[in-house]
N, C-alpha and C positions, 0 to 999 in steps of 0.2 A: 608740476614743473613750471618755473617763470618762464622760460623760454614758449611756454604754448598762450601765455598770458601777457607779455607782454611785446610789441612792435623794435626791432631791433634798436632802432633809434633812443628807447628809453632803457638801455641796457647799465646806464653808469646813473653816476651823479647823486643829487640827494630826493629826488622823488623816484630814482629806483631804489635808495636803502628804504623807504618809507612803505613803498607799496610791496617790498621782500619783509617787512615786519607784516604787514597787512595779512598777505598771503600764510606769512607763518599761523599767525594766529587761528586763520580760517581752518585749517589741517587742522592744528589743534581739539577747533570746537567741534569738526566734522567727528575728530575720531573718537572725543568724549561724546557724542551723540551717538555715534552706530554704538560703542559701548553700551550705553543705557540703552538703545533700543537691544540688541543681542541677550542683553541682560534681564530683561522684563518680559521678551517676544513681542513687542509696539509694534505697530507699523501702520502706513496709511492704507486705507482701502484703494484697493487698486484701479487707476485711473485717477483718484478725485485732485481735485483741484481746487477745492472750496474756498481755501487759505486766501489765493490768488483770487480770485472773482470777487472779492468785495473789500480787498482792502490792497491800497499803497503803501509801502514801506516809506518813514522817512530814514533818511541814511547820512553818513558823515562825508565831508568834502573827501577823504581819501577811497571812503567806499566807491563813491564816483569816480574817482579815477579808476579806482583798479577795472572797477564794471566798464569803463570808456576805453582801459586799455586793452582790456580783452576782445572788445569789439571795435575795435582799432587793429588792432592783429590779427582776429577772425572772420569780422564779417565788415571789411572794411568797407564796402559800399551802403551799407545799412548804416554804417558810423555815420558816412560822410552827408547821406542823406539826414539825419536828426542833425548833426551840424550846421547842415546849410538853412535848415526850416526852423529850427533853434526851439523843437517841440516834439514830442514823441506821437505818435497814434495815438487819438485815443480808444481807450476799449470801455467806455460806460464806466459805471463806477469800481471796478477792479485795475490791476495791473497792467498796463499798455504793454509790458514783454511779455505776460501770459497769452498762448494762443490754444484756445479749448480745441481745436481742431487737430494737433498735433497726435498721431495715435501713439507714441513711448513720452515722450515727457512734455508734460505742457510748457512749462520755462524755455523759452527761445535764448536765456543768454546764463544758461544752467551754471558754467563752470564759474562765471562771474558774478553771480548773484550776492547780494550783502551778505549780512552775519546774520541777519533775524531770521531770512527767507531757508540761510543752514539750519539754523536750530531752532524755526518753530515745531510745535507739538510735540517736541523729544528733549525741551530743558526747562528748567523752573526758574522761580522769578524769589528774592527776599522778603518776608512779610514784613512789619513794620518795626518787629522785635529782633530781622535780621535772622530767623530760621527759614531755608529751604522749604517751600510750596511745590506742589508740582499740580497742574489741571489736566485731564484728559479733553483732549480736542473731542467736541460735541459729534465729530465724524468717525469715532472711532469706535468699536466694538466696549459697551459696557464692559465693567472693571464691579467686583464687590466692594460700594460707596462706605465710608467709613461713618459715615449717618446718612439718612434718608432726606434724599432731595439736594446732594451733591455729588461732583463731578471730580472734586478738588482735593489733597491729602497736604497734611504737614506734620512736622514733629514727627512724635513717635510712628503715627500712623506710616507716613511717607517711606522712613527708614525699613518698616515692617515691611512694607508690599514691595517697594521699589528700589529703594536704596536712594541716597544723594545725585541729582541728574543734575548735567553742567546745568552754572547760574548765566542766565542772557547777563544780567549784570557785570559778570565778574570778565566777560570776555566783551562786553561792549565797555569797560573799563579802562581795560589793555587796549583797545583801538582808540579810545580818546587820548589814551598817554603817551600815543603817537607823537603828536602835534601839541604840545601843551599849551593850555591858553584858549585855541583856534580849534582844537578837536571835536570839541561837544556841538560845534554849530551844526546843527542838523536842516534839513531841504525835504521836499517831498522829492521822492526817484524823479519825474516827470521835468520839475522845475532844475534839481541837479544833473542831470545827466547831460544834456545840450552843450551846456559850459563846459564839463569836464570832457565832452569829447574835440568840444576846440582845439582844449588845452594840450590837450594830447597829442590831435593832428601837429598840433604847432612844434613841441618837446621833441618829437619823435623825427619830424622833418627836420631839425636846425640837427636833432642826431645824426641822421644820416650824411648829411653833410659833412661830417668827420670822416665818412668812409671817401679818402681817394678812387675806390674805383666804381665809386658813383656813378652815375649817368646821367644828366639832367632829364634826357630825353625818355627813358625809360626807369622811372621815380619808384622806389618804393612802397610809395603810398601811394594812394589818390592823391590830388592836387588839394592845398587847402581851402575852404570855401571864400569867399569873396564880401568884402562888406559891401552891405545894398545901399 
């Protein structure tokens, strides 16, 4: 539901029709991935995190907003803090919102995560000839390799074992055609996110202001951060 994703203030306009495509899409790839996972029996070993500990996502300017608005409207003092310092934690060479410490999920900003962080290790990627590939995450319970000294299926093999698993392609496609032109600019999470929770604070506070029974005194939001 947008209402748990997005800060009342971003409730109209044209970067709420943007981040309500966003969101569509996200459902979408969620529900073709638990599909394929239901459908195979996949799953990750329980607890890991591997994915997150050694690598950053880079991600599109709307992905960052949507991530900015949900942590705008959920954990607004954490937003307000990465705004004001205009850097995230860092966490060594992994994820700065992964926290290995968390005992049910390590993702600190779960429901806002990009599209890769949805559909890593449960979607395939186009080979060169544009048929469906699909690799097994190196973390997961051997699979019978279609040759020796692979992890990886295509073609016939793929269809035999697995069936067609969503393409990261084909729905990181649909989020560039967002924004045409502007879409495909892609950021690491780290360097994107600070901006886009400005941007947010900023949209979301001129929104409320729409609302007559506003209160100055008692805001919405946190107050937005201040230039140094």
């Amino acid at each position: 539901m947008l209402d748990t994703i997005l800060p009342e203030g971003l409730r109209f306009g044209v970067l709420f029709d943007r981040l309500t495509s966003v969101h569509s899409i996200y459902i979408r790839a969620e529900e073709a991935s638990a599909s394929f996972r239901a459908r195979n029996g996949l799953s990750c070993p329980p607890g890991c995190g591997r994915c997150c500990e050694g690598f950053i996502p880079d991600i599109l300017p709307l992905e960052a907003s949507y991530l900015a608005a949900w942590l705008v409207r959920n954990r607004p003092e954490r937003a307000l803090r990465m705004a004001d310092s205009g850097t995230l934690p860092s966490n060594l060479r992994g994820c700065p919102l992964y926290d290995p410490d968390r005992p049910d999920a390590h993702c600190t900003v779960y429901p806002g995560r990009p599209l890769i962080c949805r559909l890593f290790a449960f979607s395939g990627v186009r080979t060169r000839t544009g048929s469906p590939s699909y690799s097994l995450c190196r973390e997961m319970p051997g699979l019978p390799p279609p040759r020796s000294g692979t992890r990886s299926w295509e073609g016939p093999a793929l269809e035999d074992l697995f069936g067609t698993p969503p393409l990261m392609s084909d729905f990181g496609a649909e989020l560039e055609g967002i924004v045409p032109g502007d879409g495909s600019r892609r950021e690491a999470l780290p360097e994107a996110l600070p901006a886009a929770i400005c941007q947010i604070l900023f949209l979301a506070g001129l929104g409320g202001k729409d609302d007559p029974s506003t209160d100055d005194n008692d805001p919405v939001l946190p107050p937005l951060p201040r230039a140094s």
